[in-house]
MIDOSE-1310 file (N, C-alpha, C; in nm, 2 decimals, decimal comma, always signed):
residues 172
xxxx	-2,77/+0,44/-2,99/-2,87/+0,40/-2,88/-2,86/+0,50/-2,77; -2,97/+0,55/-2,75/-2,99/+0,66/-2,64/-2,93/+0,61/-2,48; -2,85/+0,66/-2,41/-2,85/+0,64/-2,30/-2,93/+0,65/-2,21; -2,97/+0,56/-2,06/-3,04/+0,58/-1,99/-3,02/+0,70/-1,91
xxxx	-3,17/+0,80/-1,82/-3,09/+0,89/-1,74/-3,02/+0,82/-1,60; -2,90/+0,89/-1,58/-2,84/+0,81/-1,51/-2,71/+0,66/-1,50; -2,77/+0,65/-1,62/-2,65/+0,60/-1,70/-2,52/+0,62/-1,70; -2,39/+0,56/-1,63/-2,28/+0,57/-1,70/-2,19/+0,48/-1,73
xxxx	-2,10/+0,50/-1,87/-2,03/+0,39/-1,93/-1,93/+0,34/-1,80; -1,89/+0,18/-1,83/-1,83/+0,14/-1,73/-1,69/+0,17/-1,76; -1,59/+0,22/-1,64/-1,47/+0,24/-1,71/-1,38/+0,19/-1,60; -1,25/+0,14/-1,69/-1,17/+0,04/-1,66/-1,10/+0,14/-1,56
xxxx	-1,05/+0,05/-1,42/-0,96/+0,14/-1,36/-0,83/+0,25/-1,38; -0,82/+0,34/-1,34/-0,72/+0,43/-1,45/-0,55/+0,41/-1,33; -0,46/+0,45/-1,41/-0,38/+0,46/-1,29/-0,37/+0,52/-1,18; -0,48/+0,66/-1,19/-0,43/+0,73/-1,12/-0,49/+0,68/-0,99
xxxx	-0,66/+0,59/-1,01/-0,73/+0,51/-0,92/-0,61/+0,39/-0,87; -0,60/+0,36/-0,92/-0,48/+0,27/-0,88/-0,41/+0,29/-0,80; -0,30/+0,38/-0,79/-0,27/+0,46/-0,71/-0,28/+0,53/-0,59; -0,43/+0,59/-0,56/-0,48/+0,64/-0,48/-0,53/+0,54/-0,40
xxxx	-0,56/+0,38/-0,44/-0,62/+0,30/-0,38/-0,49/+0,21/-0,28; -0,36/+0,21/-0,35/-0,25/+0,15/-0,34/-0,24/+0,28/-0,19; -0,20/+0,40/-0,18/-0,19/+0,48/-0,14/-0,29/+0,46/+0,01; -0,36/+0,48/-0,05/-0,48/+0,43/+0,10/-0,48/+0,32/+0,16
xxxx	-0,42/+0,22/+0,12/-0,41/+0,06/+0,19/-0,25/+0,09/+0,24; -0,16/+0,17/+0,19/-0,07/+0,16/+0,24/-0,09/+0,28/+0,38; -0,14/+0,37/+0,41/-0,18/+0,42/+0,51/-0,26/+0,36/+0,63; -0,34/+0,25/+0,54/-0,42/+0,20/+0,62/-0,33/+0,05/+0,70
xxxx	-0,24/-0,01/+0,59/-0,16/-0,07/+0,66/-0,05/-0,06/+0,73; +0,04/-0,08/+0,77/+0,17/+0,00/+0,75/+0,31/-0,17/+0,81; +0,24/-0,28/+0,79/+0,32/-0,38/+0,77/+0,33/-0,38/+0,69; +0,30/-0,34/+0,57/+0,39/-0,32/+0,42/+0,55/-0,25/+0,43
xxxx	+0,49/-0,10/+0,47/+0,64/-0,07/+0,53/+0,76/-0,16/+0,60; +0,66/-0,19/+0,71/+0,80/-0,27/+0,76/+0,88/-0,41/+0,68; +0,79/-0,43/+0,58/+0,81/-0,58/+0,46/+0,91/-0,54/+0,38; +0,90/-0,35/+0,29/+0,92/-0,35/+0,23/+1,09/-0,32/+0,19
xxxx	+1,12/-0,29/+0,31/+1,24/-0,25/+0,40/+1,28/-0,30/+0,49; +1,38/-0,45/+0,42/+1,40/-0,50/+0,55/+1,52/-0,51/+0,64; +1,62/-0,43/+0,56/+1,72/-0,33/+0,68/+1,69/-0,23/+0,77; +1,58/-0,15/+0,74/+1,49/-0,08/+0,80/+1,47/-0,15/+0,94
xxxx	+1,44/-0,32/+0,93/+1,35/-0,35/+1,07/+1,48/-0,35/+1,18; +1,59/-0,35/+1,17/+1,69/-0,40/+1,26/+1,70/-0,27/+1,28; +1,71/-0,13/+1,21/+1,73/-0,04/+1,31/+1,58/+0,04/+1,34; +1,49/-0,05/+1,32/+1,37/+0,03/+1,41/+1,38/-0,04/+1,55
xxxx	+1,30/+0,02/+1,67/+1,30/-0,02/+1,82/+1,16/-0,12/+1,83; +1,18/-0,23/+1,86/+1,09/-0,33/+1,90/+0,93/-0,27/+1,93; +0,95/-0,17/+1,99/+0,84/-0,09/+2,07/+0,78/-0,02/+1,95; +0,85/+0,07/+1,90/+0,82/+0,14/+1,73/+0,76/+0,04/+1,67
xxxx	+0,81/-0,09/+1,63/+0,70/-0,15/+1,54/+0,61/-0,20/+1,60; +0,56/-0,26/+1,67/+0,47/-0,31/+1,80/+0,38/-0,16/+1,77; +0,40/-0,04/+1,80/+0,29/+0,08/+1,79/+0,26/+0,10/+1,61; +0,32/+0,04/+1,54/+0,30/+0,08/+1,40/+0,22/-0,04/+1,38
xxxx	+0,17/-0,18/+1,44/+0,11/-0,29/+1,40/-0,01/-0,24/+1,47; +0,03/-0,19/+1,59/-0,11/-0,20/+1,65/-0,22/-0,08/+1,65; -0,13/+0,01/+1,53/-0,22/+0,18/+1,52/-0,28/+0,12/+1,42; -0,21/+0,05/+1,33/-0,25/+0,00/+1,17/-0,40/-0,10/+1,23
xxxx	-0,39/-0,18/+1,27/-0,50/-0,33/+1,36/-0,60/-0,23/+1,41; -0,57/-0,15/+1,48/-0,68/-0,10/+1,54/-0,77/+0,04/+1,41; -0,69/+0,10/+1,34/-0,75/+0,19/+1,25/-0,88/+0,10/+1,18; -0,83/-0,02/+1,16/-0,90/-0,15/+1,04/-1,02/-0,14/+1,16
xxxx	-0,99/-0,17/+1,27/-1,10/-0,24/+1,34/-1,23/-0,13/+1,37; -1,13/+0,00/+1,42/-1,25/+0,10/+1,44/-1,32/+0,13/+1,31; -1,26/+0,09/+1,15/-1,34/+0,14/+1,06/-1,45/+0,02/+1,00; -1,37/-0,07/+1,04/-1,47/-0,20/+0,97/-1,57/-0,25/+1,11
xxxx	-1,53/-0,26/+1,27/-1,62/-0,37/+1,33/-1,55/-0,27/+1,47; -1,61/-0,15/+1,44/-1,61/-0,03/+1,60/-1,68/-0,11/+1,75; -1,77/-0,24/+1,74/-1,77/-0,32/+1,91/-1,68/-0,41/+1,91; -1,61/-0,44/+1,76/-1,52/-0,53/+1,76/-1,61/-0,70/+1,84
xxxx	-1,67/-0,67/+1,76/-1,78/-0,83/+1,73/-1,70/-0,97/+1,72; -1,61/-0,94/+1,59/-1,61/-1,03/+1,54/-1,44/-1,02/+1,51; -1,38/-0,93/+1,51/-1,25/-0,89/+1,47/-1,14/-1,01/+1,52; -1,06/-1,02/+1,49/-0,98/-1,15/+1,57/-0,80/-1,13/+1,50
xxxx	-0,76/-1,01/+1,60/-0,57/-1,00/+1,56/-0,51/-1,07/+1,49; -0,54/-1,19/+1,60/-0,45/-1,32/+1,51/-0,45/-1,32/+1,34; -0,60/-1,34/+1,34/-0,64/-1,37/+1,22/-0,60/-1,24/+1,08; -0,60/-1,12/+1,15/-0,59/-1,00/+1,07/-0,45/-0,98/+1,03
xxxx	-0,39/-1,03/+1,14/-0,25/-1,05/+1,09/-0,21/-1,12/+1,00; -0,25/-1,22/+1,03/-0,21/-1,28/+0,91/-0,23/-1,30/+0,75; -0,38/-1,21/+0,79/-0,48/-1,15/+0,65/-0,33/-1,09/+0,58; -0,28/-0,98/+0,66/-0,22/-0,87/+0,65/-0,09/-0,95/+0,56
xxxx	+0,00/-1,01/+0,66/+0,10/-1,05/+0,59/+0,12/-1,15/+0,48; +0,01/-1,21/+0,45/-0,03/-1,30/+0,33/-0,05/-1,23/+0,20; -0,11/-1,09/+0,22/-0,15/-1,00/+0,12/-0,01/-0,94/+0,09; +0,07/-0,92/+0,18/+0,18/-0,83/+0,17/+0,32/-0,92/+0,09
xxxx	+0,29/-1,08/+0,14/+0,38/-1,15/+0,10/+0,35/-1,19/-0,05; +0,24/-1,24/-0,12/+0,19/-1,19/-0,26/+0,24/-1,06/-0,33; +0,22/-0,96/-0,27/+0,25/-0,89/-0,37/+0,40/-0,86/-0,41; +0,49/-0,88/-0,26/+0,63/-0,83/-0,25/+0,70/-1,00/-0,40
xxxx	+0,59/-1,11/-0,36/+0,63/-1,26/-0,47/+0,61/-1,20/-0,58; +0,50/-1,11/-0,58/+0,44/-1,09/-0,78/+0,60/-1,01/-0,81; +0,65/-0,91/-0,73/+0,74/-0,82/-0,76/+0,88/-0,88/-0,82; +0,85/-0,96/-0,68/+1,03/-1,00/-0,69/+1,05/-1,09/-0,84
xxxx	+0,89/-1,20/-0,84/+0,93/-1,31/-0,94/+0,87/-1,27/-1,08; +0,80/-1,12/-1,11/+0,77/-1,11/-1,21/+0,63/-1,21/-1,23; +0,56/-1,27/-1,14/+0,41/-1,31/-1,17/+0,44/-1,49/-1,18; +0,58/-1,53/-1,14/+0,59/-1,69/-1,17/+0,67/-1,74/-1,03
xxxx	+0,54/-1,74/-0,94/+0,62/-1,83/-0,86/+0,63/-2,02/-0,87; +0,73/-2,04/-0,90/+0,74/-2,19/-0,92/+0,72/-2,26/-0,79; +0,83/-2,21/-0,67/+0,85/-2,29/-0,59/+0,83/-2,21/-0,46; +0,76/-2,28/-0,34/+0,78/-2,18/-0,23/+0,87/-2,12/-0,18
xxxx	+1,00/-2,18/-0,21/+1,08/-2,12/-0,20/+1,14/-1,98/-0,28; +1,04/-1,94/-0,36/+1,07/-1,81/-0,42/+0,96/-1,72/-0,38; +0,87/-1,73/-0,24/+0,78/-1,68/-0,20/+0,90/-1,64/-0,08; +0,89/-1,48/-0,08/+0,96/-1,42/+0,02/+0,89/-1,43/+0,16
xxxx	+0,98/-1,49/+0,23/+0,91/-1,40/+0,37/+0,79/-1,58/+0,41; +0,81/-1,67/+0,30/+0,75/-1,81/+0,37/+0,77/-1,88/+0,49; +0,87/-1,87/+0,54/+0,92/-1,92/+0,68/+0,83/-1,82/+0,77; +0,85/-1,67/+0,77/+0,79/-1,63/+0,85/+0,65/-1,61/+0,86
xxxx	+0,59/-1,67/+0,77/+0,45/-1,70/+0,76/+0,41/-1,83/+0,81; +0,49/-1,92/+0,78/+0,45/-2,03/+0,85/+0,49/-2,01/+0,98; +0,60/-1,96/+1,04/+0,62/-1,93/+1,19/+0,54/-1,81/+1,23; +0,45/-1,76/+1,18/+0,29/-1,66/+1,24/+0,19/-1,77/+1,23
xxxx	+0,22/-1,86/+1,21/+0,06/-1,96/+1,18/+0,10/-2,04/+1,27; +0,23/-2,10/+1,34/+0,22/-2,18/+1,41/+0,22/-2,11/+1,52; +0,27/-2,03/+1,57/+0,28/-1,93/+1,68/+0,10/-1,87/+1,73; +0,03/-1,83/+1,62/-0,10/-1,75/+1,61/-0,18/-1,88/+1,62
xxxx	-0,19/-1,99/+1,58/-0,32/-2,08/+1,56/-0,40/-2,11/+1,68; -0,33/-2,12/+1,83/-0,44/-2,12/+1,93/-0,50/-1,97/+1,94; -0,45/-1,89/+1,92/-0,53/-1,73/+1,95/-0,56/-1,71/+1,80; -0,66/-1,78/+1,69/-0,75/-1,72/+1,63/-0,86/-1,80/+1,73
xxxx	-0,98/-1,71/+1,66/-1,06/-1,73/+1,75/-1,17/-1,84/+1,68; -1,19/-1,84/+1,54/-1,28/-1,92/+1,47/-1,21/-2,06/+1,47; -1,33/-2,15/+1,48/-1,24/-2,25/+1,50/-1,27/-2,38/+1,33; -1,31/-2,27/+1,25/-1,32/-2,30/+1,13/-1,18/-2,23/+1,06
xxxx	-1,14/-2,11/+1,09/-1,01/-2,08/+1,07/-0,91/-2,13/+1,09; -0,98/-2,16/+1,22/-0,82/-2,23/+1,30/-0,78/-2,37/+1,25; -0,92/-2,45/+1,18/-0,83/-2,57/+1,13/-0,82/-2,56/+1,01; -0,85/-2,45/+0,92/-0,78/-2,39/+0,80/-0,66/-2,41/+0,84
xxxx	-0,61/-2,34/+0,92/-0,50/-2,26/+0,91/-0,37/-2,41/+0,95; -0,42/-2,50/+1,07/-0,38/-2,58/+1,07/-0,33/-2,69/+0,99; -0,45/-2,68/+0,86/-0,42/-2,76/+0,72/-0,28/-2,72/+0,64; -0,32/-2,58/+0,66/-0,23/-2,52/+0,58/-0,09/-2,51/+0,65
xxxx	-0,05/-2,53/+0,78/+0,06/-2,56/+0,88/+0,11/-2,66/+0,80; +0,03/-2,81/+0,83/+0,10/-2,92/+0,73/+0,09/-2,90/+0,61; +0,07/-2,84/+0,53/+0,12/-2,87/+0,37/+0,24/-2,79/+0,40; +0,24/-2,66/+0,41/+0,34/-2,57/+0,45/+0,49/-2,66/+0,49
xxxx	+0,44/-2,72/+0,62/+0,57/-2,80/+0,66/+0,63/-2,92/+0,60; +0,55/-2,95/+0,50/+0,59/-3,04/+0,40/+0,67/-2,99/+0,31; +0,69/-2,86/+0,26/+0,73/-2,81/+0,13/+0,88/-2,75/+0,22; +0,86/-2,64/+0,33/+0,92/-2,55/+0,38/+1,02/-2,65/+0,44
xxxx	+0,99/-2,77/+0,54/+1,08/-2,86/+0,67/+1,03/-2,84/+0,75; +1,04/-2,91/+0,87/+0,96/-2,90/+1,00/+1,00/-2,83/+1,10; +1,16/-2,78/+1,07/+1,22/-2,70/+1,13/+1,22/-2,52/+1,07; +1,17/-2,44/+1,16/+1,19/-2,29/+1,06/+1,25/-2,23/+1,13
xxxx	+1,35/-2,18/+1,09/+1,47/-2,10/+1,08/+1,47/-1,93/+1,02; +1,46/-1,83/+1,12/+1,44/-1,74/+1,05/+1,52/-1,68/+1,03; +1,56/-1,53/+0,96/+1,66/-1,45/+1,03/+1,66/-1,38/+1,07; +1,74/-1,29/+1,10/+1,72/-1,22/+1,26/+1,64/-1,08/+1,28
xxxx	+1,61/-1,03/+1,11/+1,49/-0,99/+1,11/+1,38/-0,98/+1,11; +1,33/-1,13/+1,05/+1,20/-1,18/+1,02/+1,15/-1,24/+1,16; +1,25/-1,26/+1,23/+1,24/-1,33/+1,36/+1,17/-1,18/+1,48; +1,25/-1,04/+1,46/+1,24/-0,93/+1,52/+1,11/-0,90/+1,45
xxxx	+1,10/-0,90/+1,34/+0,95/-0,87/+1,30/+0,84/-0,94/+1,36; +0,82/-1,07/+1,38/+0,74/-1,19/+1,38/+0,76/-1,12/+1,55; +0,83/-1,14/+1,67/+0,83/-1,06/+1,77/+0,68/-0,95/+1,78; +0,77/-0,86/+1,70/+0,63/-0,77/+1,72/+0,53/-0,77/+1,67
xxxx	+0,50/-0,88/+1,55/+0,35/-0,87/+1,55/+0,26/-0,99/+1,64; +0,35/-1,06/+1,73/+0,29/-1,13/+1,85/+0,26/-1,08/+1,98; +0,34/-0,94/+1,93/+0,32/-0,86/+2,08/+0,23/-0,76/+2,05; +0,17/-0,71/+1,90/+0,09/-0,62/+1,87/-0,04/-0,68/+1,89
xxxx	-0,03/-0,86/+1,85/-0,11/-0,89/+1,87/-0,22/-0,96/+2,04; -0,09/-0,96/+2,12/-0,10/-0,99/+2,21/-0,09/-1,16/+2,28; +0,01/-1,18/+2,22/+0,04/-1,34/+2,18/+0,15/-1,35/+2,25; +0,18/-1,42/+2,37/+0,28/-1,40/+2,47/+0,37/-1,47/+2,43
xxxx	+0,52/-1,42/+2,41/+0,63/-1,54/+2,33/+0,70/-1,61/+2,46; +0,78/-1,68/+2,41/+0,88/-1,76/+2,47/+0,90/-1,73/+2,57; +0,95/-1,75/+2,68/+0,92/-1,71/+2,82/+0,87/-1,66/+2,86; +0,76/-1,60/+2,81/+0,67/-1,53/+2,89/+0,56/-1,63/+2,95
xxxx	+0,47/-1,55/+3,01/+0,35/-1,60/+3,05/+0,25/-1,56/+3,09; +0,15/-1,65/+3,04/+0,02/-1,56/+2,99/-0,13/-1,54/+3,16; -0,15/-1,46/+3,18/-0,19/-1,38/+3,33/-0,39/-1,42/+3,28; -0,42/-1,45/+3,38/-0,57/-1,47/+3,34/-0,61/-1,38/+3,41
């Protein structure tokens, strides 16, 4: 059968696309890095990761939504570390996570959702995200306990994001 002009056969992604694609989201991200090494985070400086969340947030922003319309930190963040927390589970559990408890890095996702939920800005997200607070705290406990990394990480992505922590206070 003659091919059309213009025509070309569909072809399955190759590794090398793979790669280059992995490659570019990890440039474009760079909370991966800080996930993927997590002795790394204790001897990076608070400030250091805080400018690596917020070069990464803002690259996304200038390339997808440059008046920044619609963009919302909160929410990107936690795009971010959802996607990062997935893949680091596919790794660690070989593609079977049974229990949340074999999802790395769950505590500190539910302590970015409880921390982040009044500064997203959608308020269809926000009671997503809220839903997903309680199921979360049903599986996880009501209490979350981090450690002293995930806790130093979670720090700076509330200050990349601009999310004023614990003693602080927020300036109108």
């Amino acid at each position: 059968m003659p091919k059309e002009f213009g025509e070309q056969p569909y072809q399955e992604p190759t590794s090398q696309r793979v790669r280059r694609q992995e490659a570019e989201h990890a440039t474009q991200n760079r909370l991966a890095s800080l996930m993927q090494n997590e002795e790394a985070w204790s001897e990076r400086p608070h400030e250091e990761m805080v400018e690596i969340l917020r070069s990464s947030m803002e690259r996304y922003r200038l390339d997808r939504d440059p008046e920044s319309r619609w963009f919302d930190p909160a929410d990107w963040m936690r795009n971010q570390l959802s996607f990062e927390m997935a893949k680091k589970s596919l790794a660690v559990n070989k593609g079977q996570v049974v229990d949340a408890e074999d999802m790395p890095h769950a505590k500190l996702f539910l302590a970015w959702e409880i921390i982040s939920l009044p500064y997203i800005r959608s308020k269809f997200k926000r009671d997503h995200v809220e839903a997903s607070i309680h199921d979360s705290a049903r599986i996880l406990g009501y209490t979350v306990t981090l450690d002293p990394n995930e806790s130093k990480l979670l720090d700076a992505m509330a200050d990349a994001c601009g999310i004023p922590q614990q003693g602080e206070q927020e300036t109108s």
